[in-house]
C-alpha positions in Angstrom: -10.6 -10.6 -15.1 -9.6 -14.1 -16.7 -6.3 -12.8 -17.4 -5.7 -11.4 -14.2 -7.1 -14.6 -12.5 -4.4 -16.7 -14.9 -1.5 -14.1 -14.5 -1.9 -14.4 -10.6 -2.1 -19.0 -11.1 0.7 -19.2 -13.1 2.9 -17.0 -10.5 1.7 -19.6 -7.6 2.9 -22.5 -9.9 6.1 -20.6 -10.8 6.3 -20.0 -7.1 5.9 -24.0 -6.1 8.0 -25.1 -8.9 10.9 -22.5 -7.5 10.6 -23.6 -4.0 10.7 -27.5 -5.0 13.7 -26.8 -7.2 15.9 -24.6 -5.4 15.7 -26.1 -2.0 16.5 -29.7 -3.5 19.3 -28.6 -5.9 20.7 -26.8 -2.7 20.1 -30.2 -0.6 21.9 -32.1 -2.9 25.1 -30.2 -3.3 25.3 -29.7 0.7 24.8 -33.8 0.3 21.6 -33.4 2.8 20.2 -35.6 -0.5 21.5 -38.1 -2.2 21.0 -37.3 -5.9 17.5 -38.7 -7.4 16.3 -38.6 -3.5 13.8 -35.5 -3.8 12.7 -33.3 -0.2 9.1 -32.6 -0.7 6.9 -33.1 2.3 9.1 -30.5 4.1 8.8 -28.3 1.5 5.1 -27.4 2.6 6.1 -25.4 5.6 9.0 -23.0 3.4 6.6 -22.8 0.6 3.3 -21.5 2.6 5.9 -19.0 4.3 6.8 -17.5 0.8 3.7 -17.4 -1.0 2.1 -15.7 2.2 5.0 -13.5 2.4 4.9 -12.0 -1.3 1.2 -12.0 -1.4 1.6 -10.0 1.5 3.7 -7.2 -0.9 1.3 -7.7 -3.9 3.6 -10.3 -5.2 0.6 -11.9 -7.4 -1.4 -8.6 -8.3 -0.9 -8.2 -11.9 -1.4 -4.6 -11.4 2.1 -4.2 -9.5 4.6 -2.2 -10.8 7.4 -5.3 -10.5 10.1 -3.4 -12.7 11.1 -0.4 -10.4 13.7 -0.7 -7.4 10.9 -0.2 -4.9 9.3 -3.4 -5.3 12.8 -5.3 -5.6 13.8 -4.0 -2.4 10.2 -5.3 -0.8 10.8 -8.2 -2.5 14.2 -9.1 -1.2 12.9 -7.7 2.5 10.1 -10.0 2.5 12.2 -13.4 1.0 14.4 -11.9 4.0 11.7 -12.2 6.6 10.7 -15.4 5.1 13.9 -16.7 5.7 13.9 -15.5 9.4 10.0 -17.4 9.7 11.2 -20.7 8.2 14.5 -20.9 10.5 12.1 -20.6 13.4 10.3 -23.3 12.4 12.9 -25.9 11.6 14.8 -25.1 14.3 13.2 -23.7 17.5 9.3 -25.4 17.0 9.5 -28.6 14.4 11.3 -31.1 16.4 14.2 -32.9 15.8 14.9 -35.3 13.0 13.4 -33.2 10.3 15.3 -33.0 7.2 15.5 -29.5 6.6 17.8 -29.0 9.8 20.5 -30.8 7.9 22.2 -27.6 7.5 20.8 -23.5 8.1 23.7 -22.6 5.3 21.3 -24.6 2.7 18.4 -22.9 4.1 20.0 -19.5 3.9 21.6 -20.2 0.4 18.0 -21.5 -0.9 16.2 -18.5 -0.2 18.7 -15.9 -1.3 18.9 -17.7 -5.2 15.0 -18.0 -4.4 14.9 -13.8 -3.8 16.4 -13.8 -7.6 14.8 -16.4 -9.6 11.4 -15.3 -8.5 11.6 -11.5 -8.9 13.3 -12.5 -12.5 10.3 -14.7 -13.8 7.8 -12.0 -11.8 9.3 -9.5 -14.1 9.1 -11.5 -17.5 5.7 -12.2 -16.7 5.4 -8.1 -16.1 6.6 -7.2 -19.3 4.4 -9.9 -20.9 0.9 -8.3 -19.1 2.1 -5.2 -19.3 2.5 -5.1 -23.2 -1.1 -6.6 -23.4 -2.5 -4.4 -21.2 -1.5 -1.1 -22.7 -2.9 -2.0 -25.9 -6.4 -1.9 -24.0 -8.1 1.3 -23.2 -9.9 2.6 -20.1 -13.2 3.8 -21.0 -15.1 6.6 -19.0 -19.0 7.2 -19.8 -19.9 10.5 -18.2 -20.4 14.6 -19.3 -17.4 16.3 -20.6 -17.1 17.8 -17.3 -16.6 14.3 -15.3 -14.7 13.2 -18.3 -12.0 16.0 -18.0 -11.5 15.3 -14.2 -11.3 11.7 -14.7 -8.3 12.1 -17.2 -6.6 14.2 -15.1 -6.8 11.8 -12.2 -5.6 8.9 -14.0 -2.7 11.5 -15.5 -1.8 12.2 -11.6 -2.4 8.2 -10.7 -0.3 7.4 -13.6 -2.0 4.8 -15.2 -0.7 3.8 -18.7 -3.9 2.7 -20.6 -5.6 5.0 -22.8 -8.2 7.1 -21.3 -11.2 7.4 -23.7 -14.3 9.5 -22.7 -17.3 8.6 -23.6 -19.8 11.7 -23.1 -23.1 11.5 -22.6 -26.0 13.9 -22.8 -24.7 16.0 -25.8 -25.8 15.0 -29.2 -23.0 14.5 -32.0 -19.6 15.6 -30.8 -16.6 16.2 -32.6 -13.9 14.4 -31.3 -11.2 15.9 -29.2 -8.1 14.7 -28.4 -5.4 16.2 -25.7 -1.9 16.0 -25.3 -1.5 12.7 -24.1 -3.6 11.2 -26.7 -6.4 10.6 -24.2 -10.1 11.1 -26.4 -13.3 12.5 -25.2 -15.8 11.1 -27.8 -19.2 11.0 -28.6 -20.4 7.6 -26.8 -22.1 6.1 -30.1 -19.1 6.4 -31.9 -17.5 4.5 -28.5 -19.8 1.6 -28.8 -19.5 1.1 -32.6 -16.0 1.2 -32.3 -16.3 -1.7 -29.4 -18.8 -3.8 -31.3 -16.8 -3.9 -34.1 -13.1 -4.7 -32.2 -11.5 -1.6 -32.7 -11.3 -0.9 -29.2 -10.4 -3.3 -27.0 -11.5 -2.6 -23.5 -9.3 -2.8 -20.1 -12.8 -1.5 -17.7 -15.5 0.8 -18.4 -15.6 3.2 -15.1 -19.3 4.9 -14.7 -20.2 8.1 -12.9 -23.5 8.1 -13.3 -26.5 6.7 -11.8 -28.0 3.9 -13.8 -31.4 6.4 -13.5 -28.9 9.1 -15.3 -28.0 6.9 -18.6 -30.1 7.9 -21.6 -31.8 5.8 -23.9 -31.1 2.2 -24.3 -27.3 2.5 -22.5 -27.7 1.1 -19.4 -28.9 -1.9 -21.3 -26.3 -1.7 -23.7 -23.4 -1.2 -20.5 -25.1 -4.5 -19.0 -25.0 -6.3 -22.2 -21.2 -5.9 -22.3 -20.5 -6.7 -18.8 -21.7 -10.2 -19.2 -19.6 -10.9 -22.1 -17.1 -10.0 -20.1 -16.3 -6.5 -19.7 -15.2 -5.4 -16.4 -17.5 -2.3 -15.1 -16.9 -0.6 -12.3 -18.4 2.5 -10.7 -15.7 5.6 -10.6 -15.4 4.6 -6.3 -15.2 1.3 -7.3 -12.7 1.7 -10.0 -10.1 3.7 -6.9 -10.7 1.1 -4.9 -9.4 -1.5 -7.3 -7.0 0.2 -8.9 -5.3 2.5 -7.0 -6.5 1.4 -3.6 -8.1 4.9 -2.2 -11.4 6.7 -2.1 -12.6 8.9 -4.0 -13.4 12.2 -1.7 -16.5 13.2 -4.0 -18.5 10.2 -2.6 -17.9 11.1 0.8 -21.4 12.1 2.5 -23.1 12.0 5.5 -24.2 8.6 4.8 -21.0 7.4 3.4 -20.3 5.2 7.0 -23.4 3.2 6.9 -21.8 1.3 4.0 -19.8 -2.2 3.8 -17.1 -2.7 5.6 -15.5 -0.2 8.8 -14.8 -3.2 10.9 -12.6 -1.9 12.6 -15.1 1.0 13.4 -18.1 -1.1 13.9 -16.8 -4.2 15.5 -15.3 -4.6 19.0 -13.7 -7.8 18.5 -11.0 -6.2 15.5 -10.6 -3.0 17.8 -10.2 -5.4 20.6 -7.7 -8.0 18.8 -6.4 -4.7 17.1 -5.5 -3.7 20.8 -4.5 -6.7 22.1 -1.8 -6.8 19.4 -0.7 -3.8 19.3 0.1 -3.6 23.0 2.0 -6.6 22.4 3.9 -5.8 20.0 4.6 -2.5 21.1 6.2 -3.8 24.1 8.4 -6.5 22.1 9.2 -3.4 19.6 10.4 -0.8 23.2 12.4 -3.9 24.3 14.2 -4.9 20.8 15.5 -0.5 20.2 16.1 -0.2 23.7 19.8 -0.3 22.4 18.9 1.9 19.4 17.1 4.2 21.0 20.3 4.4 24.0 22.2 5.2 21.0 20.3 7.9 19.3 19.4 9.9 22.6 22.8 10.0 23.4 23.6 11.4 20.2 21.1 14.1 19.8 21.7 15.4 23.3 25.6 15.4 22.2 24.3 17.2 18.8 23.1 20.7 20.6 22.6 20.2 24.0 18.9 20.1 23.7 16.3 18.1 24.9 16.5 14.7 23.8 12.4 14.1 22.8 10.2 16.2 20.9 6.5 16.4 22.2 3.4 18.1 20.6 -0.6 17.8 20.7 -2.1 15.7 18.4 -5.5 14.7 17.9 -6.4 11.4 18.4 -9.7 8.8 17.8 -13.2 11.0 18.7 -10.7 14.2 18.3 -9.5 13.3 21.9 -5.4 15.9 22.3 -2.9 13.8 23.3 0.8 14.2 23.3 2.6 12.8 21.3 6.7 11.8 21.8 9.4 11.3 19.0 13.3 11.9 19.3 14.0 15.3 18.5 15.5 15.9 14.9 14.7 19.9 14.7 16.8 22.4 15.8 15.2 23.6 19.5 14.3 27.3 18.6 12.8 26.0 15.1 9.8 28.1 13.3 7.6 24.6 13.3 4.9 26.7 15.1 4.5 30.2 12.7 4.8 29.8 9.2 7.2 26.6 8.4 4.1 24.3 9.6 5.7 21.8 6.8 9.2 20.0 6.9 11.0 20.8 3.1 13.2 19.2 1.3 17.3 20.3 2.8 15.2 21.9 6.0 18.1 23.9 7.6 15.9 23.4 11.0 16.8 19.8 10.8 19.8 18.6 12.9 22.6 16.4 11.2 21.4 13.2 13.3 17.3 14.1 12.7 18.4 14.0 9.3 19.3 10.3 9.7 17.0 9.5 12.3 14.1 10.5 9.7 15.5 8.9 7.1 15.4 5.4 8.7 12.3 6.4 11.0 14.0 5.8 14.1 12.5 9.4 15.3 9.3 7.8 15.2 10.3 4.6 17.5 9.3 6.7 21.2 5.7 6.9 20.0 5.6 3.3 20.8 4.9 4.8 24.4 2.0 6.7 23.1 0.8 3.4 21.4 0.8 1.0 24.7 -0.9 4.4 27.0 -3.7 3.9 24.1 -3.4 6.7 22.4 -2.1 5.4 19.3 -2.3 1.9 17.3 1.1 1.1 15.7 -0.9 1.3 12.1 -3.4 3.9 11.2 -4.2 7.4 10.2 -0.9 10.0 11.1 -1.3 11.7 14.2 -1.6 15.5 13.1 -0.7 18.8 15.0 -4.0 19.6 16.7 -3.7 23.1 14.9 -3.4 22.1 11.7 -6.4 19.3 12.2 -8.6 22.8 12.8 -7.4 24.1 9.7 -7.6 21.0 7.5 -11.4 20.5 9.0 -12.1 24.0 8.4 -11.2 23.5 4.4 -12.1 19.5 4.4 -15.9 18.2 5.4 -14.6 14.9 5.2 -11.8 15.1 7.4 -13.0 14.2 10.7 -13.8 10.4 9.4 -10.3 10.0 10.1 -10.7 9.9 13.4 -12.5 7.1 14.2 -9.9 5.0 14.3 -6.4 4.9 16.7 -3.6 7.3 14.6 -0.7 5.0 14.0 2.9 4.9 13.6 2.9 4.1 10.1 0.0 3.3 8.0 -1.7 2.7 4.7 -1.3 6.7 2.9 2.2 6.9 5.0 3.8 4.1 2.5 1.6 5.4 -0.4 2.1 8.8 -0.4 5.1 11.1 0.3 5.2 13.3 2.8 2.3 16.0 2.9 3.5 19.8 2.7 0.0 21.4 1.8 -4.2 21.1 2.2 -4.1 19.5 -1.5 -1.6 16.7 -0.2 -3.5 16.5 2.9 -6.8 15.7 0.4 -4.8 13.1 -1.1 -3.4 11.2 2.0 -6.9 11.5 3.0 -7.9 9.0 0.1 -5.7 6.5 1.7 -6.9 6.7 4.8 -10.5 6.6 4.0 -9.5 3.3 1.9 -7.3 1.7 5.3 -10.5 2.9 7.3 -13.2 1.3 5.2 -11.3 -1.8 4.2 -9.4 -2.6 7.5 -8.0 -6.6 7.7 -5.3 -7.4 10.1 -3.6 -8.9 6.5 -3.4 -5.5 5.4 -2.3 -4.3 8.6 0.7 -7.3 7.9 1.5 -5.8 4.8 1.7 -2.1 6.1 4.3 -3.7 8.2 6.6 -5.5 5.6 6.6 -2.1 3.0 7.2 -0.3 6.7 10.6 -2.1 7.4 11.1 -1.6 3.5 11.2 2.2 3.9 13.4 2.3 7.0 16.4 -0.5 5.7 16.3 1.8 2.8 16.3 4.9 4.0 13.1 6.5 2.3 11.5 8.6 5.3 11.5 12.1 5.6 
């Protein structure tokens, strides 16, 4: 936790010291500065903007995977936006005679040679947690049973610690070890091997019931969390590492639990509303000319009709229909047994090939999100046949729909497109998490890693 906690500081200073820096070396070689005359009052602005703006795309989370292309590109999108922001302020609201407004060509040069020094240091830093990270190990203390599942979820989740299992319940075990050099142990042997530093510990994860823990272990478990060992519960452990829920704690009490604001409270669904009517409107106005262009070209594709409309099921299971730009061919098999787009669908059109892969199909449902129907973030809107099926197979399911299906939302950007129940159960783990843990700051970063997929092209 202290680590964490220090990893996520020394990114803010880096971040301060990079803003201070760049912006005044850029300053003095557009001669907005004399040399030795340092800009740092107007700073505050630029530098709130940024740090909100990569916090927004997990920029300080030392679990982030900084090293693969997908988080450059958000990176360089969100410096991007942050750009955009800060040439609004100087410019249109900050009145005249502020210093920054010397030039937009230092503004715009500063934050481009800001978009590479921090995702360089960002990336040392990585390499430096990473490394100490992976020579802790995730410990699990349940049966062999729970202990076998739980490998096989972090093994899906790829998580790089070791996975040790500690069992409980059995009496002296021999130890076994699988393919990926994951160990289900004896939990004695465990403890020794903890007590005496040969194991250094990343977070136990726990099962069990504190009722269910033999002997003296539950004191033993408490003993190590305060000196510092972070325990979690298995739901606890998604939550905080992978961000989802777990579907074996879903009950029929799981809703009376913390959090569901945006369930529970009529001021977020409200304010939730009230913004996404706004912004709906602004988002109609701003593709009118994309969406001119598009239409135009899939009716110049086939010949067919230019949108594509189906029943969905929306919050309290109410049918609605949906709208999207037509990408399928018109006397496509969508409704027998090619329920599921593939990958090279020879149903989709040469233009709903691109307007999937920058999400542009998508854009007309902004229709359905101002009639109320949708909210521009949420749960995805699925064909009312296949929500019978999928509640039919799933007890869980129908949680989904307490909530507004969006446009895009938090299992859409986490998880690739579903073809099957089991990636249905999966996507379902995200939207639990969104549902339970709703913030309009998460909503803010749905939005950035959004605008990430569609510059980049990574719908399908």
């Amino acid at each position: 936790m202290k680590n964490r906690r220090a990893h996520s500081l020394l990114l803010l200073i880096f971040d301060a010291i990079s803003v201070f820096v760049v912006f005044n070396l850029a300053g003095w070689l557009r001669g907005i500065a004399g040399p030795g005359q340092w800009i740092v009052t107007p700073l505050i602005g630029p530098m709130i903007v940024v740090m909100i703006a990569i916090y927004l795309i997990d920029g300080y989370r030392s679990r982030t995977e900084m090293m693969g292309a997908d988080y450059t590109s958000q990176h360089v999108v969100v410096l991007l936006m942050a750009l955009v922001v800060t040439l609004l302020l100087t410019y249109v609201i900050i009145p005249e005679a502020f210093s920054l407004q010397g030039s937009r060509l230092v503004l715009s040069a500063a934050f481009v040679v800001l978009a590479g020094v921090t995702l360089t240091y960002r990336r040392s830093i990585h390499r430096w947690v990473k490394k100490d990270q992976q020579d802790r190990v995730v410990l699990f203390v349940g049966n062999r049973a729970a202990a076998t599942g739980f490998i096989e979820v972090c093994h899906t989740n790829r998580l790089e610690q070791t996975v040790i299992c500690a069992v409980v319940g059995e009496s002296e075990e021999t130890s076994v070890e699988s393919e990926s050099d994951d160990i289900i142990r004896n939990y004695r042997e465990v403890l020794n091997d903890i007590k005496s530093g040969a194991i250094r510990i990343e977070a136990i994860v726990l099962r069990e019931s504190g009722d269910s823990l033999p002997g003296t272990m539950a004191q033993e478990l408490t003993e190590l969390f305060f000196q510092g060992v972070p325990t979690y519960t298995l739901e606890l452990f998604f939550e905080t590492y992978w961000r989802k829920i777990p579907l074996y704690r879903i009950n029929h009490v799981w809703l009376f639990q913390e959090g569901f604001q945006i369930a529970r409270n009529p001021v977020f669904e409200r304010t939730k509303r009230a913004v996404d009517i706004l912004l709906a409107g602004l988002g109609l106005v701003l593709f009118a000319p994309l969406l001119l262009l598009a239409a135009i070209a899939v009716k110049l594709e086939d010949g067919g009709p230019i949108f594509f409309r189906q029943t969905r099921i929306g919050r309290k299971r109410e049918p609605f229909q949906v709208i999207k730009l037509r990408s399928m061919k018109v006397d496509n098999d969508s409704s027998g047994v090619n329920r599921y787009t593939q990958d090279n669908d020879p149903r989709i059109t040469r233009i709903g090939a691109f307007l999937r892969k920058t999400r542009l199909d998508e854009v007309p449902q902004l229709m359905n999100v101002i009639g109320g129907e949708m909210s521009l973030i949420g749960p995805r809107a699925e064909w009312d046949k296949l929500v019978n099926e999928y509640e039919a197979v799933i007890p869980s399911y129908h949680y989904r729909h307490l909530v507004r299906p969006g446009i895009t939302g938090w299992a859409q950007i986490n998880y690739p497109y579903g073809g099957n129940v089991e990636d249905t159960l999966r996507k379902l783990e995200y939207d639990l998490y969104y549902i339970r843990h709703f913030s309009f700051v998460m909503d803010a970063a749905i939005v950035l890693r959004t605008v990430n997929i569609m510059l980049f092209g990574k719908g399908k």
